[in-house]
C-alpha positions in Angstrom: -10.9 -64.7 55.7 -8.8 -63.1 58.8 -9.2 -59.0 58.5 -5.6 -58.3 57.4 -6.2 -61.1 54.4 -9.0 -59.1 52.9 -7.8 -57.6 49.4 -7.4 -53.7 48.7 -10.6 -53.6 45.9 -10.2 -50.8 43.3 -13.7 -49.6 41.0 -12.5 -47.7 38.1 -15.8 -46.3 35.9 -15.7 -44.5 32.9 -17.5 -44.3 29.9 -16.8 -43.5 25.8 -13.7 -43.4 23.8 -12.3 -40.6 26.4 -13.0 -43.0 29.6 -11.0 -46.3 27.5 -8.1 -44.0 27.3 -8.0 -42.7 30.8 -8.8 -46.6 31.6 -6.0 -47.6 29.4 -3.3 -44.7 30.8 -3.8 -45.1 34.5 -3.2 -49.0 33.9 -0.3 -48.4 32.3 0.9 -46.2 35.1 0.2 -48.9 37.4 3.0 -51.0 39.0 3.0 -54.4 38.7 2.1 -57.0 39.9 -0.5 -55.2 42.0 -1.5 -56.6 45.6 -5.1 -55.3 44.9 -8.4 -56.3 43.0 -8.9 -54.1 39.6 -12.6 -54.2 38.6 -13.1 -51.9 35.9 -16.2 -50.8 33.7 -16.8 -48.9 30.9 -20.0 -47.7 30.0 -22.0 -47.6 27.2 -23.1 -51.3 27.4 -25.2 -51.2 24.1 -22.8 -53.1 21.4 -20.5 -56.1 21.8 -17.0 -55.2 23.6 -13.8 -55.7 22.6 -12.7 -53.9 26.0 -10.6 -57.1 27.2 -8.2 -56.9 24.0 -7.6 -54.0 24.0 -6.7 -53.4 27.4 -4.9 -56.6 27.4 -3.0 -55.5 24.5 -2.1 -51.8 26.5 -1.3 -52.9 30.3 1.2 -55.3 32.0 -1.5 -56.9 33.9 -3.9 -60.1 33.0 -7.0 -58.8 31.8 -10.0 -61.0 32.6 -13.8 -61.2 31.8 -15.5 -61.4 35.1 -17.6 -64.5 36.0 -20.6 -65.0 38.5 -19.1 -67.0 41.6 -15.2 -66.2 40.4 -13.2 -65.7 43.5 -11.5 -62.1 42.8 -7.6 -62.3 42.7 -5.0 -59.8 43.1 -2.9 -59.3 40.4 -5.2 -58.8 37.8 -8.0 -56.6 36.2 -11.7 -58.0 36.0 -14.0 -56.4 33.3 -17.6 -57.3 32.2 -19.5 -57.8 29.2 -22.4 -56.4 27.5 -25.8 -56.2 29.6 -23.8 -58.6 32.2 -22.6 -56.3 35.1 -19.6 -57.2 37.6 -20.7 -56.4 41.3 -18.4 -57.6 44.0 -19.9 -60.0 46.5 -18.9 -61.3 49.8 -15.6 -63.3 50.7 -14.4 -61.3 47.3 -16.4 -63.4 45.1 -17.6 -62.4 41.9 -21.6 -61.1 41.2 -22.9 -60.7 37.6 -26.1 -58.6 37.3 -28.1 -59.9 33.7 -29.2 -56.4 32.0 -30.5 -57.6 28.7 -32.9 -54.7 28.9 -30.6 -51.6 29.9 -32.4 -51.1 32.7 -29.4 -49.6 34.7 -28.4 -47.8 31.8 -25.9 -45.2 33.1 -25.9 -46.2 36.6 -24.1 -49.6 36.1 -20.6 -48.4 37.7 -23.1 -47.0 40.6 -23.8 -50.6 40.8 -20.4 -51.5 40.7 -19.0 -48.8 43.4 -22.3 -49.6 45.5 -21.2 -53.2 45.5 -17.6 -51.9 46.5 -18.5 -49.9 49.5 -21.0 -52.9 51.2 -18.5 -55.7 51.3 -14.8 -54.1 50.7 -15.0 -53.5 54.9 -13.1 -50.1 54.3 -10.1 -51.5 51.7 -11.3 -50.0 48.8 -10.9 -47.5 46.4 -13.6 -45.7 44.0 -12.3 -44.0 40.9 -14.3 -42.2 38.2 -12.7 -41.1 35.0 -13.9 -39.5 31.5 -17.7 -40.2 30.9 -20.8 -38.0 30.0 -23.8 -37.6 32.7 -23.2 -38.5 36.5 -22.6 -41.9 36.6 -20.6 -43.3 39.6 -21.9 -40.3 41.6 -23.6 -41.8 43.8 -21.8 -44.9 44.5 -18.7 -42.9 44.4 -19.9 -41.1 47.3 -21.4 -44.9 49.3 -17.6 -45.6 49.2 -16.9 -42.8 50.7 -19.6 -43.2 53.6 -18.0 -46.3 54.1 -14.5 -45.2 54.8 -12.9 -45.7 51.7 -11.1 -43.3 49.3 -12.5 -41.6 46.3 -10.8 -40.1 43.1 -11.2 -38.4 40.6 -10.2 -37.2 37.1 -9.6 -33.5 36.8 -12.4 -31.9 35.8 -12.5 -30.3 32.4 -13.2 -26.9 31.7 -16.7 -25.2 31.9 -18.9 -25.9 29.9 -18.3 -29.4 30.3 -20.1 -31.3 33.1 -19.8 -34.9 32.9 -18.9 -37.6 35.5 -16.1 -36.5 37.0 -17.8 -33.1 37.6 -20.8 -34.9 38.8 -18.7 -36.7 41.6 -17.2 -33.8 42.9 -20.2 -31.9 43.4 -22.0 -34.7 44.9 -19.0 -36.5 47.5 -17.3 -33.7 48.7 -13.8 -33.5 49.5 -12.2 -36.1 47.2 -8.5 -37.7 48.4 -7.0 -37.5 45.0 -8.5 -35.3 41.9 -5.4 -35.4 38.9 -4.8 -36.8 35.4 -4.6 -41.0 35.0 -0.7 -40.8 36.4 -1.8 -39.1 39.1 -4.8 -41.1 40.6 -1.7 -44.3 39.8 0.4 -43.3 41.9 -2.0 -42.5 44.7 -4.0 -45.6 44.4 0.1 -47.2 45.0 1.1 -45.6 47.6 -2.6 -45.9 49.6 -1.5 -49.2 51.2 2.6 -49.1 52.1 4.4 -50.3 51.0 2.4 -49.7 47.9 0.1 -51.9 46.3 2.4 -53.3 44.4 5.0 -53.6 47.5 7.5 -51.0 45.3 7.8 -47.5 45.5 4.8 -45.2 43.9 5.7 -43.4 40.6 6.0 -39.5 41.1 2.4 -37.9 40.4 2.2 -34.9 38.5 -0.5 -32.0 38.9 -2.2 -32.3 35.0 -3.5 -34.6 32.9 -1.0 -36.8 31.3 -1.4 -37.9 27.7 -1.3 -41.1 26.4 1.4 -42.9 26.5 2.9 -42.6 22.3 3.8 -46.1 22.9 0.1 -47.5 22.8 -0.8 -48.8 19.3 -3.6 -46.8 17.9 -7.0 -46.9 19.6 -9.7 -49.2 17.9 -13.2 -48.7 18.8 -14.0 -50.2 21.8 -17.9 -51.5 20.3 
């Protein structure tokens, strides 16, 4: 695949019932259709998922259960399943890592973001939402080493320390730290025309709330 082929990739991790709705808002903020590759996980991985339902239900864009040798398309938002991990592979095919044990426990988006930063050759985007303990840290910070940009939820307020804390202590300077909205709109207007080829929504400086539209949150296990 010619250089100026290759797709814009874009990790979203999060984890609990605080990470599904920052999940859910910034795809909803999203323009569509999207000239870029959504893969987006949610942590905990310990119970079945009804993740693809309800974000299918709650975004404009197809919602899809990654598969091991899938070719990623644009367009669209991959998820995984339970103990089966997405990872992105070369020529933007899919990887599934097999977890029946929980081995990676909370480092499966580090996986993910890891996976980003080896093979998206500097098109690609890490973005860490609501979740407890410093997952995505550290492969938040490999995408950064390899040229692409990092954001980041604004941080709550002291005493909480959870992932997006944990990310901005360990990668530094971070291109884009906002609420859901925010971290939309950049993620749009990183590749101009936009990644969606329209203009990028006005970001605003807080967190935004969820949109009163969405039907009422089930539980994502």
């Amino acid at each position: 695949m010619p250089a100026g082929d290759w797709p814009r990739f874009v990790g979203v991790g999060a984890s609990g019932a605080e990470g599904l709705r920052d999940i859910r808002a910034l795809l909803v903020a999203l323009p569509a259709p999207l000239r870029a590759v959504l893969l987006v996980l949610l942590r905990p991985w310990d119970r079945p998922s009804h993740l693809r339902a309800i974000l299918a239900q709650a975004c404009p864009h197809p919602v899809l259960i990654a598969d091991a040798g899938e070719r990623f398309e644009p367009g669209r938002i991959d998820i995984g399943e339970p103990a089966r991990h997405p990872i992105l592979a070369d020529r933007s095919f899919g990887e599934i890592v097999a977890d029946p044990m929980r081995l990676h426990s909370n480092r499966t988006v580090d996986l993910l973001f890891h996976s980003v930063a080896r093979h998206g050759r500097g098109r690609m985007i890490g973005v860490v939402l609501s979740g407890s303990l410093d997952g995505g840290a550290r492969g938040l910070a490999a995408i950064h080493r390899a040229g692409g940009l990092t954001m980041v939820l604004t941080p709550e307020p002291p005493p909480r320390h959870g992932m997006p804390e944990s990310a901005i202590a360990r990668d530094g300077p971070i291109a884009t730290i906002g609420s859901p909205r925010t971290i939309a709109a950049a993620i749009a207007a990183d590749d101009p025309p936009g990644i969606a080829g329209e203009a990028a929504p006005q970001a605003e400086p807080a967190r935004a709330p969820a949109a009163p539209a969405l039907a009422p949150l089930p539980h994502p296990g």
